[in-house]
N, C-alpha and C positions, 0 to 999 in steps of 0.2 A: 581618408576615412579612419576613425577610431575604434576601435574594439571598447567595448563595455566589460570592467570587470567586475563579478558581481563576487559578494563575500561566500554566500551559498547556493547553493544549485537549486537552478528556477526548476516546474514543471515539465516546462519546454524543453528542457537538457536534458531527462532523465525517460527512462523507456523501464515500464515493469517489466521480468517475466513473465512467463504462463500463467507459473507458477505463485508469483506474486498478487498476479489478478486474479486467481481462483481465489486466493484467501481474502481478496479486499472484497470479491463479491460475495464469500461467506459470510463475512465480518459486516456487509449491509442488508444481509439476508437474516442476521440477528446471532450466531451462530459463536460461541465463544473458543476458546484455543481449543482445549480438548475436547468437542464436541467437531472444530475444524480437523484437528489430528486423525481423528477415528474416522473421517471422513474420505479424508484425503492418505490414509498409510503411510502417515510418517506421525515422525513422536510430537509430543506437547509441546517438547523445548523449542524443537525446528520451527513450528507456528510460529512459537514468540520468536524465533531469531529472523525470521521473516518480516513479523511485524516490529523489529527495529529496525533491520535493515531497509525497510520501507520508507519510515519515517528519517530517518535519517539518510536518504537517498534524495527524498521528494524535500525536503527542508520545511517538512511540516512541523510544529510544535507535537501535535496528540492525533489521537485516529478520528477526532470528530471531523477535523481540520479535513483531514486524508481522506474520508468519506463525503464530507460537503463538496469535495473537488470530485470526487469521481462521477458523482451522481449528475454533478452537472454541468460535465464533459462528458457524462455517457457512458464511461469506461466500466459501471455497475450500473444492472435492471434491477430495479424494484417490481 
């Protein structure tokens, strides 16, 4: 059997936080960084350092990418 090596990490390989899925279901609830901040008690910058690490975890390009995925795997309710 062969292993598959892939350049960047699929969906499959990668597990949000809580924490990270609370701000992806902000973020399709319509909800911007510091509207998510004030929300959630913690600062502006941490949102966005969330939403890189997101993106750069999941190997999406941008948050539309990261949103079409969640929505339909479920992982965010509209």
């Amino acid at each position: 059997m062969h292993a598959l090596i892939l350049d960047k990490p699929t969906v499959i390989d990668v597990t949000l936080s809580q924490r990270e899925n609370e701000i992806l279901q902000l973020m399709a609830e319509g909800y911007n960084s510091r509207e998510m901040a004030d929300k959630l008690f913690i600062s502006e910058f941490t949102v966005q350092t969330h939403r890189k690490n997101m993106l750069r975890k999941m190997g999406f390009r941008n948050f539309y990418q990261m949103l079409c995925w969640g929505i339909k795997e479920g992982v965010v309710a509209l």
